[in-house]
KEZAVEX-55185 format. One record per residue (C-alpha): x negated, y, z negated. Coordinates in steps of 0.1 Angstrom, whole numbers, padded with zeros to 4 digits, always signed. Layout:
% residues N
XYZ...
This chain:
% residues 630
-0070-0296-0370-0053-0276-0400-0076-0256-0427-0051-0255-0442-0045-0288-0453-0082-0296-0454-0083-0265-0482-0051-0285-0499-0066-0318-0498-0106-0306-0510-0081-0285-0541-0061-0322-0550-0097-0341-0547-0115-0317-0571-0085-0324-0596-0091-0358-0596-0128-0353-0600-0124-0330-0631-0098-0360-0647-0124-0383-0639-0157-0365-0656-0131-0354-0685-0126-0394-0687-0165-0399-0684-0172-0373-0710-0147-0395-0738-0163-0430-0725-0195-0412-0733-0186-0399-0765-0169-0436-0778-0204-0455-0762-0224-0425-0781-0207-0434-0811-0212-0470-0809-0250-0469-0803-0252-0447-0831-0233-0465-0859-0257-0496-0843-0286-0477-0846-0273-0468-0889-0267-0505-0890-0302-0517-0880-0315-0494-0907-0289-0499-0933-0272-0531-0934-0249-0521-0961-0235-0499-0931-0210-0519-0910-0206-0506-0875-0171-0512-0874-0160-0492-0904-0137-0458-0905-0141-0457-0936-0146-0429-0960-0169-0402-0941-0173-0423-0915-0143-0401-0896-0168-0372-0898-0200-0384-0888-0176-0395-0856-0163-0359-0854-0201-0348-0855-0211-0370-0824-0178-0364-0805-0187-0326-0811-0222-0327-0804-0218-0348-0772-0190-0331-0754-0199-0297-0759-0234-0302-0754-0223-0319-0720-0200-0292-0712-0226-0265-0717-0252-0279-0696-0224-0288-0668-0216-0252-0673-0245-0231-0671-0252-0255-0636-0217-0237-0627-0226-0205-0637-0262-0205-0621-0248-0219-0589-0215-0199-0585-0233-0164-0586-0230-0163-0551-0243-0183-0520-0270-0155-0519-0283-0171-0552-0286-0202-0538-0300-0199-0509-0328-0175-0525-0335-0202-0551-0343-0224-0522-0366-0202-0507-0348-0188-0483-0352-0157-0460-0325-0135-0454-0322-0119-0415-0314-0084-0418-0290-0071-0388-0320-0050-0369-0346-0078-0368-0366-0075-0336-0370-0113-0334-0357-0131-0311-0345-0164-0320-0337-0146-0357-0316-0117-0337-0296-0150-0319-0288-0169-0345-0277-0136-0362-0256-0129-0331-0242-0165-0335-0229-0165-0368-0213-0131-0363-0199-0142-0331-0185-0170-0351-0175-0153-0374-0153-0132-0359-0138-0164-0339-0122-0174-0375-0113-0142-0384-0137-0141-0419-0162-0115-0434-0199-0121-0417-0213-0142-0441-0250-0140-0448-0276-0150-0426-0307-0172-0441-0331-0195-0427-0356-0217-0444-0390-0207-0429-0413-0236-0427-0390-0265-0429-0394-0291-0396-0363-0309-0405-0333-0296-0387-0310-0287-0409-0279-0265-0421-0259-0258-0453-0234-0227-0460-0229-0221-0498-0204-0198-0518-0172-0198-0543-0155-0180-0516-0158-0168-0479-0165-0133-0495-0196-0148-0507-0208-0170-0488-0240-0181-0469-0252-0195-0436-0285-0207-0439-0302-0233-0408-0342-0244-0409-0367-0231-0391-0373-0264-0375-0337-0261-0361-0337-0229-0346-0372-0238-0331-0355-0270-0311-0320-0261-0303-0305-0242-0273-0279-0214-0279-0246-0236-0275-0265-0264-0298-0269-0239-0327-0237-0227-0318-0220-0255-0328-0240-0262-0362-0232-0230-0375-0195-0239-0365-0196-0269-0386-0207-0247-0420-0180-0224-0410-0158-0255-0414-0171-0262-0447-0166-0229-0457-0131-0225-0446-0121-0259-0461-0133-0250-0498-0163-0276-0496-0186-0249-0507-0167-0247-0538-0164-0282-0542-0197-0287-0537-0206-0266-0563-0185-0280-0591-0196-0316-0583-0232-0307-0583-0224-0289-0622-0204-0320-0630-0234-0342-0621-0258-0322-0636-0239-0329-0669-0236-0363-0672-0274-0370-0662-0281-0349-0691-0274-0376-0711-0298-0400-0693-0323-0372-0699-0314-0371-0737-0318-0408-0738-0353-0409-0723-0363-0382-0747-0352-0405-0778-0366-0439-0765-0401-0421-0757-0400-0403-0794-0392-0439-0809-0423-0454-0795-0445-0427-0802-0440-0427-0837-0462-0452-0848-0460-0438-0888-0428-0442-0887-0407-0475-0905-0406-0500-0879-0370-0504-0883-0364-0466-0880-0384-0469-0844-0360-0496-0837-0330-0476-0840-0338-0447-0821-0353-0468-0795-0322-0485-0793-0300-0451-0791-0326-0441-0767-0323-0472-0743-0280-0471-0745-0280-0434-0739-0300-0436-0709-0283-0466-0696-0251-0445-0702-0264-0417-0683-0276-0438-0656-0248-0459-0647-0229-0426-0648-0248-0404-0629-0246-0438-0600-0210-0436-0604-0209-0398-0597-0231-0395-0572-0216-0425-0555-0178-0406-0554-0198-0376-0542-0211-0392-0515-0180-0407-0504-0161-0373-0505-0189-0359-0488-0187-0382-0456-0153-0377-0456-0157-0339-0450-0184-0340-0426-0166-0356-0399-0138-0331-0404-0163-0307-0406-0178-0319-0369-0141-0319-0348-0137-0284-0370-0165-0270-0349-0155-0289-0320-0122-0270-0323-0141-0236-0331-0163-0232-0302-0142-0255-0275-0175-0272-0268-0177-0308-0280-0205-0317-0259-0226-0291-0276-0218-0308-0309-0226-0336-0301-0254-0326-0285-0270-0310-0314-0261-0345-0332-0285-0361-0304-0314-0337-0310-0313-0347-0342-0313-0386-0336-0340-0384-0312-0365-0362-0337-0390-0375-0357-0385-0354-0389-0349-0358-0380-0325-0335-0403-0353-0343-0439-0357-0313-0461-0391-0308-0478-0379-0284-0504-0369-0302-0542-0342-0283-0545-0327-0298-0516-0320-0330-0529-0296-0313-0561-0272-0298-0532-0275-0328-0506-0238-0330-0495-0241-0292-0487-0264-0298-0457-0253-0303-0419-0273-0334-0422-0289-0361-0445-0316-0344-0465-0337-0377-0477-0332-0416-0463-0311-0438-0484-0316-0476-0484-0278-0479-0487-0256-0467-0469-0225-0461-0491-0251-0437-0517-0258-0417-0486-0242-0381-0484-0237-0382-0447-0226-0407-0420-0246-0421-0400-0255-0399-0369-0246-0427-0345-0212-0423-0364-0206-0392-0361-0218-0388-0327-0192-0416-0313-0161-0397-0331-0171-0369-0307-0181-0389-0279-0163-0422-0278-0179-0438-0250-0215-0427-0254-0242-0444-0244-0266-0444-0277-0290-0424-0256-0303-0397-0285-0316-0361-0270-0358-0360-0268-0371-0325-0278-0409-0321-0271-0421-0310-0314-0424-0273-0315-0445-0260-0339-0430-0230-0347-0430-0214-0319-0405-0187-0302-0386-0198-0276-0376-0175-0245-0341-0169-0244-0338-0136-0241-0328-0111-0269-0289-0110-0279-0272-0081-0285-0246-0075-0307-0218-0066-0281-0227-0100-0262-0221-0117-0295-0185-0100-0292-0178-0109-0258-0188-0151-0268-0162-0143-0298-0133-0137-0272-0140-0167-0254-0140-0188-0283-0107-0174-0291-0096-0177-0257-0110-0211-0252-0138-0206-0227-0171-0195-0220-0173-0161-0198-0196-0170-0164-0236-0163-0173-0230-0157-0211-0260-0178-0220-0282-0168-0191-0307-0147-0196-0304-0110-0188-0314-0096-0155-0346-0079-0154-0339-0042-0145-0369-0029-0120-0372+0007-0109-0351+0022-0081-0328-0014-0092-0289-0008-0080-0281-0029-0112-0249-0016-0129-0259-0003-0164-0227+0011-0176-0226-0016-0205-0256+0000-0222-0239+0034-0224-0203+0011-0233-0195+0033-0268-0185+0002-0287-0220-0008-0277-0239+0024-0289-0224+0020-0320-0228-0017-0327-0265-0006-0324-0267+0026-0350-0248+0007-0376-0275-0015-0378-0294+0011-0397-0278+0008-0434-0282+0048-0434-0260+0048-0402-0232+0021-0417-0229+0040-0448-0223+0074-0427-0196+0055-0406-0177+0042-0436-0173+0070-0458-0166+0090-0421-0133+0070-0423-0122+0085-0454-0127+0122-0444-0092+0142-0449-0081+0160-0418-0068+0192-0446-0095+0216-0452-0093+0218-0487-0099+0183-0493-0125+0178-0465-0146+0205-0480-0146+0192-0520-0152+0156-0500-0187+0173-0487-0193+0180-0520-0186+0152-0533-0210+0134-0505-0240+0159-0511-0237+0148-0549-0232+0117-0543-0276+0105-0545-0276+0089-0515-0308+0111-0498-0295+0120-0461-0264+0107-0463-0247+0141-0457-0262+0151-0429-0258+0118-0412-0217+0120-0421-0219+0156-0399-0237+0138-0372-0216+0107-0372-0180+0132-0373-0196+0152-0345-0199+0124-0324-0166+0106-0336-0149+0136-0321-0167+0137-0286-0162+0099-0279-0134+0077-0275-0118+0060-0309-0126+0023-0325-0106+0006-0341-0110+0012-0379-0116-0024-0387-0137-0034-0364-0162-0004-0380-0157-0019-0411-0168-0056-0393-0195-0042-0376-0208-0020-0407-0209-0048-0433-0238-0065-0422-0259-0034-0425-0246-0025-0456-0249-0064-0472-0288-0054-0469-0285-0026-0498-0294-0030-0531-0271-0035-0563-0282+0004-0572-0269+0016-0541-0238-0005-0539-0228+0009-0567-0233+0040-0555-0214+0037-0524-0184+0024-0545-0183+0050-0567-0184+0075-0537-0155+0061-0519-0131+0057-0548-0145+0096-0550-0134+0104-0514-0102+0086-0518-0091+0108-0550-0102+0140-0533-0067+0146-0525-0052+0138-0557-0034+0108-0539-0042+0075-0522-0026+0066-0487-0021+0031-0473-0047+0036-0449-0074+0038-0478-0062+0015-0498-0066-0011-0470-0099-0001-0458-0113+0001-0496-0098-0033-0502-0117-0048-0469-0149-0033-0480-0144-0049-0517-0138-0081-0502-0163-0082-0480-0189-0067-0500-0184-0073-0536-0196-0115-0533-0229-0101-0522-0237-0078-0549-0211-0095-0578-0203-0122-0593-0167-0133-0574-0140-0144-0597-0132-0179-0596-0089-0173-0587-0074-0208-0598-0039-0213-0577-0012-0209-0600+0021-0203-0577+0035-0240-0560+0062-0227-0541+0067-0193-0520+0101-0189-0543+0076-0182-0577+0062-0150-0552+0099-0140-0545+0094-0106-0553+0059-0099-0540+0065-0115-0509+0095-0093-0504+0073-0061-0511+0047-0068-0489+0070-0077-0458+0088-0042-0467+0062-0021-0466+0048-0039-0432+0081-0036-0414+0081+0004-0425+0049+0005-0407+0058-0011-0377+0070-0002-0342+0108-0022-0343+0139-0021-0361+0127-0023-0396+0157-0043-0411+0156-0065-0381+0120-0075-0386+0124-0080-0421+0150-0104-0415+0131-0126-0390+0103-0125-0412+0118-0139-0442+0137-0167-0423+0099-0179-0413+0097-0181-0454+0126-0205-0459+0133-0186-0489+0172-0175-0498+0185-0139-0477+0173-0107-0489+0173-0071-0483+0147-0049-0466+0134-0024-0498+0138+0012-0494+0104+0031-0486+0106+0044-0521+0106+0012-0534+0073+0003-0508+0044+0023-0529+0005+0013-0523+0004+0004-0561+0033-0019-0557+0018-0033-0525-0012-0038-0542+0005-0061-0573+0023-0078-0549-0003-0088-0530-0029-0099-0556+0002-0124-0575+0000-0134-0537-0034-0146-0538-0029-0169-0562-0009-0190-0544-0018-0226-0538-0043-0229-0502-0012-0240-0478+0018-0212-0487-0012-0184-0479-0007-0191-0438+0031-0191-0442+0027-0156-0457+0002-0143-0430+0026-0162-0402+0057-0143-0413+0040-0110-0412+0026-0113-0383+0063-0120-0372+0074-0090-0382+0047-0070-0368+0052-0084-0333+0089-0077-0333+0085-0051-0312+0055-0075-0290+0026-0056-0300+0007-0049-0333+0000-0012-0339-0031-0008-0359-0023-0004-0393+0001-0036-0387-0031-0051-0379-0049-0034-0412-0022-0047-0432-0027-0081-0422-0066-0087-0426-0062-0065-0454-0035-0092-0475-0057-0121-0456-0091-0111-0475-0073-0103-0508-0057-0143-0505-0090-0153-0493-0078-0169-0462-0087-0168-0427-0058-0159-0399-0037-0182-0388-0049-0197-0356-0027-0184-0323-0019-0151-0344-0017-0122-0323-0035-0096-0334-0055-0085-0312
């Protein structure tokens, strides 16, 4: 199972599906044109429809204008409205979002799941929604990137699946959102948007020609007549387009099912959720209208289609036998819960960490998803894991008070002088209480054992996801601050400033849309050869030696290992942003020779590790599976 080449192939398909509305849109235009020098005809016979004649070459510049750009304006203000972020979408469906510290228990699992996942493939958290109300079990993820993206399941689905079950659902949006289909989704839906605005023009025109009954009768003719083609237009289009949709969109969900298989090393539990499904009455049918616009983003088939081929998904049966070859057809019977919270004991972030490792490692740790032990007084129960300091933490981050504190904590200087204008900076910064929670956070920093710095940063961002635009702002502002309190940025900074941007910004901003531009590794030459550098600088071995092993995994011609000199953060940081506009499969080559020269030496020191999430969320792509980084 490769991304990778998933990413590649969803990039090549959305090509070809902007050469094939670009050849809609002129078909359109030259049908436009005919109905309308028709239409002239009917009401002046002296008119011939066939004529280029005279002004007849503008009037067809008029409609060719008119057509085109008013089919490119409604296609893109769909693109603009949907790519604001998966938060926008999921929020104009109605959804809820689950902050980090809910006291629910099915909501506090599911959170737990999708960090859990999350941190399997090595991407930001995404954010966590749920359609309350909704009996249909159902999932989609939305988003132009990972940075922004969404998880959002039904309440009807966390009501009637178990823990593994939901598991694996929100493995297969992961899938989607690793492959680019929430991007593609989003420019087919804006491309379909604009070529049914011509069926709605036409409907407009053929109701305005009958209803003007002053009117010359051959005047109603002719717009009735441009009326009736236009629609026709717009509806055999909008059949055409929704037909390749749903093709591509079959396509991706069974890559998207062995892509969770291959996530949580449980196919039985995606199959299994696949069974529930079959064997409930609402089955995977969304209520909502708004569903039915964004279709092939859902885990299953929103509405019933008569036929088959204009359906968005496979069947189930399909689906479930790709899995499961020799199944027996048996589906899984769920008594209907209406609503209710089922008792499976509240998760905790530092068991959705544990089920993270044994994803990665390929198994399930023994009584994982058993419930916990009840603890009775005078009980010789071991309780050591409450008072585990990873643990204490994962639970005061949850306040977004606490995650700020921890954050801007790792951007303290150790030198008095620019630790005490950094105070300053904090008192001033209008964040009420944030000062005095730094002091309390830096006392305790220094009575307890160390965390790694990026795994505060993972555990902060889901906390600070819940603040508002005001604040974010804020925050920014007050870390660029802290960073330039000593008149100078270290690598350390830049790298925890870039994760936070990357992580954050897609929830608060609008993400840019990065089109590939670079084909081959030897158009990134240069930045490639800065960024391996400064890594191999940084690292434990031989510097030239890693270097060289590095770019041999690059197939690119010899170089030389650059001087330090030659290695600042504001080169790095060039290098690395050309970098990211590589095309989807020479971004893992990149991450595969770093790590490569990191583990020269056979282990990754920290800032190695920094390095390398830190270049993977500017490129916008997860970690290579098998890296070892941790």
């Amino acid at each position: 199972m490769d991304f990778f080449a998933g990413q590649d192939r969803a990039r090549r398909r959305t090509r070809w599906l902007v050469l094939l509305f670009l050849a809609a849109c002129i078909g359109l235009i030259a049908a436009t044109y005919a109905f309308v020098t028709l239409a002239l005809f009917l009401n002046d016979p002296a008119r011939s429809p066939f004529s280029f004649s005279g002004g007849r070459w503008v009037e067809l510049a008029w409609i060719a204008g008119i057509i085109s750009g008013s089919v490119s304006l409604v296609a893109l203000v769909r693109w603009v409205q949907m790519s604001a972020g998966g938060s926008a979408i999921a929020e104009m469906m109605g959804a809820r979002r689950i902050q980090t510290n809910t006291d629910e228990t099915r909501l506090a699992q599911y959170h737990n799941v999708v960090e859990e996942i999350a941190l399997a493939a090595n991407m930001p958290v995404p954010g966590v929604y749920y359609l309350p109300g909704e009996r249909g079990m159902n999932a989609f993820a939305a988003g132009v990137a990972p940075a922004d993206s969404i998880v959002c399941v039904t309440e009807g689905l966390l009501d009637h699946l178990n823990r593994d079950e939901l598991q694996a659902v929100v493995a297969h949006e992961f899938s989607h959102i690793l492959q680019g289909d929430t991007r593609l989704n989003i420019r087919l839906a804006a491309m379909i948007k604009g070529i049914t605005f011509i069926g709605d023009v036409g409907r407009i025109l053929l109701y305005s020609g009958r209803s003007r009954r002053r009117s010359k009768s051959d005047q109603r003719v002719a717009i009735s007549l441009l009326g009736l083609g236009l629609w026709l237009l717009g509806s055999v289009g909008t059949f055409f387009a929704r037909l390749i949709q749903s093709a591509i969109s079959r396509q991706r969900e069974y890559f998207a099912d062995a892509s969770a298989v291959q996530f949580t090393r449980n196919g039985d539990a995606v199959a299994d959720a696949l069974k529930v499904v079959a064997g409930y009455l609402p089955s995977s049918h969304v209520a909502i209208p708004q569903a039915s616009d964004f279709a092939h983003a859902f885990f299953g088939t929103v509405k019933p289609h008569f036929w088959a081929w204009m359906s968005t998904h496979p069947p189930i049966e399909a689906r479930i036998l790709r899995i499961q070859p020799r199944w027996d057809g048996r589906a899984i019977q769920r008594s209907m819960i209406h609503y209710a919270t089922p008792k499976t004991g509240v998760d905790t972030p530092a068991k959705a960490r544990i089920a993270a490792a044994a994803i990665l490692a390929g198994a399930n740790p023994p009584g994982f998803f058993n419930p916990e032990p009840q603890i009775s007084e005078g009980s010789s129960v071991d309780t050591g894991a409450a008072r585990d300091p990873q643990y204490e933490l994962s639970l005061s981050i949850q306040e977004p008070l606490m995650a700020l504190a921890h954050i801007v904590t790792l951007f303290l200087s150790t030198e008095p002088a620019p630790r005490s204008q950094q105070a300053s900076i904090i008192a001033a910064s209008g964040i009420e209480g944030l000062d005095s929670a730094v002091l309390r956070v830096d006392l305790d920093a220094l009575a307890s054992d160390s965390i790694s710095r990026l795994r505060l940063v993972e555990l902060s961002c889901g906390a600070l996801r819940s603040l508002s635009y005001n604040q974010y702002q804020k925050f920014k502002v007050l870390v660029l601050d802290l960073i330039r309190a000593d008149r100078r940025i270290e690598l350390k900074e830049w790298v925890l400033y870039q994760l936070l941007r990357r992580y954050l910004d897609g929830e608060f901003l609008r993400v840019p849309d990065r089109s590939p531009r670079y084909r081959s590794l030897e158009k990134v030459r240069e930045p490639c050869r800065v960024a391996l550098s400064l890594l191999c600088h940084h690292g434990g071995g031989d510097p030239a030696y890693a270097f060289k092993l590095a770019w041999k995994d690059l197939g690119l011609a010899p170089a030389d290992l650059l001087p330090v000199e030659s290695c600042s953060v504001s080169e790095f940081s060039k290098s690395i942003e050309a970098l990211a506009l590589c095309y989807p499969l020479l971004k893992p080559k990149i991450l595969k020779s770093m790590q490569s020269a990191a583990f020269v030496d056979q282990e990754i020191n920290e800032v190695e590790r920094e390095i390398i999430y830190a270049v993977a969320a500017i490129m916008d792509c997860p970690i290579p599976s098998g890296a070892k980084l941790d």
